[in-house]
C-alpha positions in Angstrom: -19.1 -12.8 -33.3 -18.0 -12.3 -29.8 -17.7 -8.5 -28.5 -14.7 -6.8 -26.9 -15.1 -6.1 -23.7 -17.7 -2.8 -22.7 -14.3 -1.2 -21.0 -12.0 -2.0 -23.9 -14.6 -0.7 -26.9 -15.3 2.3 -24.7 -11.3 3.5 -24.2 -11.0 7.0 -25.4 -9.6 8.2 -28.4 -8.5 11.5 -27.1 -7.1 13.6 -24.7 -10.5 15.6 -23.5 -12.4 12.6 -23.2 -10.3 11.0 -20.2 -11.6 11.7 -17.4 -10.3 12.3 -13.8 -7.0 13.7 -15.1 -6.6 17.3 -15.7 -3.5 18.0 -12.9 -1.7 16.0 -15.5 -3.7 16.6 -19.1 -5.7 19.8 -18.1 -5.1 22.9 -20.6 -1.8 24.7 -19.7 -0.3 21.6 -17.6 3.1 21.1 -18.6 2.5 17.5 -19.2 -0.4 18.2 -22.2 1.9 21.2 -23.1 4.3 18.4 -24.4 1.8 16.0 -26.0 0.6 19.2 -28.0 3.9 20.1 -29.0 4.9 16.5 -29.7 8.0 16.4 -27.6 7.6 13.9 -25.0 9.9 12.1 -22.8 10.4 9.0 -21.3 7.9 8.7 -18.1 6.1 6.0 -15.5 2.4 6.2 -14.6 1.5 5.1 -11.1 -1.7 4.7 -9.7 -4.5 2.4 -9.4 -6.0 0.3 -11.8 -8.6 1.3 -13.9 -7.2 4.9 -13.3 -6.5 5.3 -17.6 -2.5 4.8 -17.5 -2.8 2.3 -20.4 -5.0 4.7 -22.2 -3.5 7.5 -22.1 -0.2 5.6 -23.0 -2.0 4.9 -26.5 -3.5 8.6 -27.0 0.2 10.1 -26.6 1.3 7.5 -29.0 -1.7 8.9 -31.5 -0.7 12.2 -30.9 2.9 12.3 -31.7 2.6 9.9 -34.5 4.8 7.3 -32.9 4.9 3.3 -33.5 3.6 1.8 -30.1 4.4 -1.2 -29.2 2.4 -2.8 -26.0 4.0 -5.2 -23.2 3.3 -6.3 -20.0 6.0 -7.3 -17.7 3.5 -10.4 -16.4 3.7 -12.1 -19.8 7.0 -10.5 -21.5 10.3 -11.6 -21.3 13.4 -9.6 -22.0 14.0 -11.5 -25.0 11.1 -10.4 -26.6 11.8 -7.0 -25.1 15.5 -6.5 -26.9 14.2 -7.6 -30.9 12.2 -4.4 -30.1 14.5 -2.2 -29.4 16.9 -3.2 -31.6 14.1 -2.3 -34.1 13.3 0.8 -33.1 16.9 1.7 -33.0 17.3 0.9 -36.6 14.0 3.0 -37.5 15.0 5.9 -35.9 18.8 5.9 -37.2 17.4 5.4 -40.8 14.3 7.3 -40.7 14.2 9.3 -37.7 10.9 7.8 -36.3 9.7 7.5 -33.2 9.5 4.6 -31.8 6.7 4.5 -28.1 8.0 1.2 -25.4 4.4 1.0 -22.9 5.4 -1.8 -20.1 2.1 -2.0 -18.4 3.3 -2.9 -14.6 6.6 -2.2 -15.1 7.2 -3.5 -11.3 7.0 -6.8 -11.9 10.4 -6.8 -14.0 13.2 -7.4 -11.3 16.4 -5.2 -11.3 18.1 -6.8 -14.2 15.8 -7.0 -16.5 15.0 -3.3 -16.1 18.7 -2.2 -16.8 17.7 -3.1 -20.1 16.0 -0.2 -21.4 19.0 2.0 -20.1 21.0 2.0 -23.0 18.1 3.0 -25.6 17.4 5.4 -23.0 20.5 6.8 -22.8 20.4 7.2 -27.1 17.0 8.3 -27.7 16.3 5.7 -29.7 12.9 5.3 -27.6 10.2 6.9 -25.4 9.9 4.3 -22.3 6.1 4.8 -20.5 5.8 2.6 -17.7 2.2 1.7 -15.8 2.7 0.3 -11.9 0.1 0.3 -9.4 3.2 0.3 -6.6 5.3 3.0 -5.8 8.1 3.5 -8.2 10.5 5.0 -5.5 10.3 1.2 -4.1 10.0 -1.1 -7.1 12.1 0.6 -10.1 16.0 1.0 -10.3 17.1 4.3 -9.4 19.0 4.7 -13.0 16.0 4.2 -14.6 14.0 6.8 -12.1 16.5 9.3 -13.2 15.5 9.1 -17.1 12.1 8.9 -16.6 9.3 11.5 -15.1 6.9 9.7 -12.4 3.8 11.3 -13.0 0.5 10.5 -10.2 -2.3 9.5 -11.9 -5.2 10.0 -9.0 -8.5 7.1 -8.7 -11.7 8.2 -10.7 -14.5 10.0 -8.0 -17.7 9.0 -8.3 -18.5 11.6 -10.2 -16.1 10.6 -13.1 -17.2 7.0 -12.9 -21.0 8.1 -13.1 -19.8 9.8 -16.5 -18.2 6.8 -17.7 -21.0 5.0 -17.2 -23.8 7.6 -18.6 -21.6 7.9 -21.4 -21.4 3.8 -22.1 -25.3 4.3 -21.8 -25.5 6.4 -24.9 -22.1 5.6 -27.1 -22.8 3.7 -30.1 -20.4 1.0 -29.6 -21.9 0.5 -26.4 -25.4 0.2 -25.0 -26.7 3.0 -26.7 -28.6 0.8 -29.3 -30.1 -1.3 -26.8 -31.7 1.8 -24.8 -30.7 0.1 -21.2 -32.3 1.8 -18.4 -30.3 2.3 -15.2 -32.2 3.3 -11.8 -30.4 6.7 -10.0 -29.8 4.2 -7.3 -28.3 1.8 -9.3 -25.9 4.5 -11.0 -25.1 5.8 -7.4 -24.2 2.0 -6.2 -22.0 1.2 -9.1 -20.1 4.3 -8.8 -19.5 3.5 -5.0 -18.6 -0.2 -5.0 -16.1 0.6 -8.1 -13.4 2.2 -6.0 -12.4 4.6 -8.6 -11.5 1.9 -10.8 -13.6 2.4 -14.2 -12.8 -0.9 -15.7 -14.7 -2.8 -12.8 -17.1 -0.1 -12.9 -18.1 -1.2 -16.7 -18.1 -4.9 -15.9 -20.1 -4.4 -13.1 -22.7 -2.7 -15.5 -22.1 -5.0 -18.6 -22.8 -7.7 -16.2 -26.0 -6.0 -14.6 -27.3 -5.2 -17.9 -26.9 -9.0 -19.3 -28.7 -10.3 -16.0 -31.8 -7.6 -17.0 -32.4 -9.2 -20.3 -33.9 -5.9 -21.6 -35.6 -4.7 -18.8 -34.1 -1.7 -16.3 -31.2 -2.2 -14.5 -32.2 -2.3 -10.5 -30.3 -1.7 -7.6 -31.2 -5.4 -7.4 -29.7 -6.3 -10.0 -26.6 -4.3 -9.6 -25.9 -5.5 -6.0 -26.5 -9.0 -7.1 -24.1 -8.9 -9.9 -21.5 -7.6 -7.2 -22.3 -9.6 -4.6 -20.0 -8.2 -2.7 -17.8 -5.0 -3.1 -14.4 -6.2 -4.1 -11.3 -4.4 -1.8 -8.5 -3.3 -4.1 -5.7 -4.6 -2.1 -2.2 -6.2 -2.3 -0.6 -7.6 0.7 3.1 -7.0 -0.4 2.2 -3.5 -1.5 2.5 0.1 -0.2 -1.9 -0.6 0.5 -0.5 -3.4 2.6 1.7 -1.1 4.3 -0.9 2.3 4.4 -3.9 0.5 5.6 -2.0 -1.2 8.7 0.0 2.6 9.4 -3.5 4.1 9.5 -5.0 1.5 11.6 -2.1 1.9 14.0 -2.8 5.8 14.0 -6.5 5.4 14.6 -6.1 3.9 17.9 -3.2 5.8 19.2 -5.4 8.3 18.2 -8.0 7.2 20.6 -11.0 6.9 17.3 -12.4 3.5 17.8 -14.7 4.3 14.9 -11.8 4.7 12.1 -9.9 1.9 13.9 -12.9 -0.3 13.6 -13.1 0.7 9.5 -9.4 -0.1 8.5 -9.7 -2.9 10.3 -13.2 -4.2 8.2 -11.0 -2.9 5.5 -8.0 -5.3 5.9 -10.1 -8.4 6.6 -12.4 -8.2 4.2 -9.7 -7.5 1.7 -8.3 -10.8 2.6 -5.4 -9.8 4.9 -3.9 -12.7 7.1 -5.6 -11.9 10.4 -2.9 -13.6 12.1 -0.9 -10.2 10.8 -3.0 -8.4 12.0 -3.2 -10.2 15.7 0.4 -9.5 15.9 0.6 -5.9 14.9 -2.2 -5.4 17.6 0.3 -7.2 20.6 3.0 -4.8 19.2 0.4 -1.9 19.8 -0.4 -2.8 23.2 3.3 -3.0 24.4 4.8 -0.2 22.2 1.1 2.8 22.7 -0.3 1.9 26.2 2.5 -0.7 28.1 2.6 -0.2 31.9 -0.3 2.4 31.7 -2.6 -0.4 31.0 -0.9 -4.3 31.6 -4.3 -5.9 30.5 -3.9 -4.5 27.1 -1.4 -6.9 26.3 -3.4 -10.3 28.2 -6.5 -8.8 25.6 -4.1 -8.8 22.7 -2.8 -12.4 23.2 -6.5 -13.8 24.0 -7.7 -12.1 20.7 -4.8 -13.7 18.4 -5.6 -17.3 20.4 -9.3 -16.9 19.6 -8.4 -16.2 15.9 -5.9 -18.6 16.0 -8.5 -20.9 17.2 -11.3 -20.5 15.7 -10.5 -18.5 12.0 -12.8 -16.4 9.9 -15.3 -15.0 10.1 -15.9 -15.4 13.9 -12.5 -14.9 15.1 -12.8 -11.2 13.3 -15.1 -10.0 16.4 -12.2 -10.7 19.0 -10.1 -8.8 16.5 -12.8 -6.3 16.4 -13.1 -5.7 20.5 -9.3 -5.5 20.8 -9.2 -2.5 18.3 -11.7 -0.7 20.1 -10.3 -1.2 23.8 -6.6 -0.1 22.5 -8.3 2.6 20.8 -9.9 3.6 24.1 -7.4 2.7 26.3 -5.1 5.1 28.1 -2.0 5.7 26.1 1.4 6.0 27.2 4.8 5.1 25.4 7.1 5.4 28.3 7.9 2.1 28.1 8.9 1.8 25.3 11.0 4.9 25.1 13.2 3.6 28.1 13.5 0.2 26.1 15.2 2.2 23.5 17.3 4.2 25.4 18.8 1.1 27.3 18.7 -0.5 23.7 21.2 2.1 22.7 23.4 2.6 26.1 23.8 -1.8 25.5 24.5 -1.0 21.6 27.3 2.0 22.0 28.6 1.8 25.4 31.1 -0.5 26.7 30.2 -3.5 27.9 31.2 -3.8 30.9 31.2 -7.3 33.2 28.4 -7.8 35.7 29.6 -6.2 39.2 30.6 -8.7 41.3 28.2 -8.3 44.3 25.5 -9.2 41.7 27.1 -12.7 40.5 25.8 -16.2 41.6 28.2 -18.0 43.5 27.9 -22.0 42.9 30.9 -22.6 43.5 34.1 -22.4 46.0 36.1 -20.9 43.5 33.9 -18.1 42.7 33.1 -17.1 46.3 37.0 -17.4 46.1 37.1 -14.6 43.5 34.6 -12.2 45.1 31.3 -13.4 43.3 28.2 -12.1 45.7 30.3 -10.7 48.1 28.6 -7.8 50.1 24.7 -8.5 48.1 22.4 -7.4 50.3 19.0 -9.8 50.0 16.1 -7.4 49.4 13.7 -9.8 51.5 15.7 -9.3 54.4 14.8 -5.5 54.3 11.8 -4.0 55.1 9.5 -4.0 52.2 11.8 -5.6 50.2 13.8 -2.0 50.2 17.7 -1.8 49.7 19.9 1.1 48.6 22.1 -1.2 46.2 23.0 -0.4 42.6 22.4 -2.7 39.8 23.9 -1.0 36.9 27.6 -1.1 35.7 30.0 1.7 36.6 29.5 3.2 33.4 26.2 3.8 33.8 26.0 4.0 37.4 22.7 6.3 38.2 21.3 6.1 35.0 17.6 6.3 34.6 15.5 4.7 31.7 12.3 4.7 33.0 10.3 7.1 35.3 9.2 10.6 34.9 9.6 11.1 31.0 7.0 13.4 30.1 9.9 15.3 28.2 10.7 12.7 26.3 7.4 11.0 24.9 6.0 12.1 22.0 
């Protein structure tokens, strides 16, 4: 007979036993206040995988004696989702039981089909706990924000994974009868490659521990059931948008080293690096600009080369761009003064080109005044000609020049 999963036998069975937790389940937080007491409310649990959101889903469930009933919004459709409710409205008008919805990445259910939980929710005839790994302020309809509490669940440290995994060493219906043997070094690896995630954590031992066919479990072994450490990333997702803001901080900040780790971070995660090509021109015109013109011919040569030549080589020219923005002198006048135009050609009136600065092709339009009185800058010394460009409106008006004030 084919095991369960290491992760899925080892799921706790109560409150004390989940780990990483306690600003949400810790004695005297208002949130294990209401488990104990048994009156909980409709909520969403965001944060990463293998944080416990599904686990502690089932333990509330346990606790205040309520029917559960398990969906995820991958595999579920709404059809499935009303017989449901319609159930538990019955149950609770004719016996007053509680009736526990879990939607395990709530997210992925569009607009629509979340406005059906309102009504319910509006009754009381259920408890709604959502699980997303994306924030809810961006992927969940306000109306159903506003009936449910958004609680953070944080990633697992180290030192809660290292728990996890000492405890799967010992627990009955885990390797404790088989009397593995894991190397410090080995413990220490797992509980760095993991990211905080406890399920991969497990698998990665479960794996490891198959591969030793009952001998220790090495830092070989562990490292070769890994292979490689395996980014928790999502390119339409708040990561997506994080790791390229703090990239973009890093080199205005002027740390090459940090710029150089989000960016490992991004590629190896498996982020276009076409993206990040282009982000890098926008840096080079919008951070340094004038202060530095070469910024931008480095930024275009670095998305050729990865145009041209791809992954992995093409990730060094990526790689020597970051660091020269990072180090490069940094100014944004530029584009400050491209802003403030922006808006003078966005509110102001828009006034005709002056005359003196038209072309004149034609008889007619020397007839009407076009380039009358333009003075040729060539035919001044140094190309120098008091002559103004700018409409009456804005006659005198400065953009760029001397803006320390204004940069930030």
């Amino acid at each position: 007979m084919t095991k369960s999963p290491l992760a899925d036998r080892l799921r706790p069975e109560k409150l004390d036993l989940l780990l990483g937790q306690d600003h949400l389940i810790g004695p005297g937080q208002p949130l294990r206040k209401a488990i104990d007491q048994g009156k909980i409310h409709s909520m969403v649990f965001f944060g990463p995988p293998g944080c416990g959101k599904t686990t502690l889903a089932r333990i509330i469930a346990q606790m205040v004696k309520a029917e559960l009933f398990s969906f995820s919004a991958a595999t579920t459709g709404v059809a499935e989702i009303k017989k449901i409710l319609d159930q538990a409205e019955n149950k609770r008008r004719l016996y007053g039981s509680e009736t526990i919805i879990f939607i395990d990445e709530i997210h992925r259910f569009n607009r629509a089909q979340q406005d059906v939980f309102l009504p319910c929710l509006e009754k009381g005839s259920i408890i709604l706990i959502g699980a997303t790994t994306e924030n809810p302020s961006f992927q969940l309809n306000s109306s159903l924000l506003s009936r449910a509490k958004v609680y953070v669940l944080n990633p697992l440290d180290e030192t809660a994974i290292k728990k996890i995994i000492e405890r799967a060493l010992k627990h009955e219906d885990g390797l404790g009868p088989r009397g593995v043997g894991l190397e410090p070094a080995a413990l220490d690896f797992i509980a760095a490659t993991s990211d905080g995630d406890a399920r991969i954590a497990l698998n990665i031992l479960d794996f490891a521990v198959q591969a030793a066919e009952g001998g220790p479990v090495t830092l070989k072994l562990v490292e070769d059931a890994v292979q490689r450490k395996a980014l928790r990333y999502d390119r339409a997702g708040e990561e997506h948008y994080n790791l390229i803001s703090v990239l973009h901080k890093s080199m205005r900040g002027g740390d090459a080293d940090a710029a150089l780790y989000w960016l490992a971070r991004m590629l190896e995660a498996g982020e276009d690096p076409l993206y990040i090509a282009r982000r890098l021109v926008r840096f080079a015109t919008e951070d340094i600009g004038n202060h530095d013109p070469f910024a931008l011919v480095l930024a275009i040569a670095a998305k050729d080369a990865v145009d041209f030549i791809g992954r992995p080589e093409g990730d060094l020219a990526l790689a020597e761009l970051a660091v020269y923005l990072a180090l490069a002198a940094k100014s944004n006048e530029t584009y400050v003064a491209y802003e403030a135009a922006k808006k003078d050609a966005l509110e102001t009136y828009a006034e005709p080109v002056p005359l003196h600065l038209r072309n004149a092709p034609t008889r007619l339009m020397k007839e009407l005044g076009y380039g009358k009185d333009y003075k040729y800058p060539h035919d001044y010394p140094d190309a120098k000609v008091e002559q103004e460009y700018m409409p009456k409106r804005l006659k005198g008006k400065k953009y760029f020049g001397d803006r320390e004030k204004e940069k930030r």
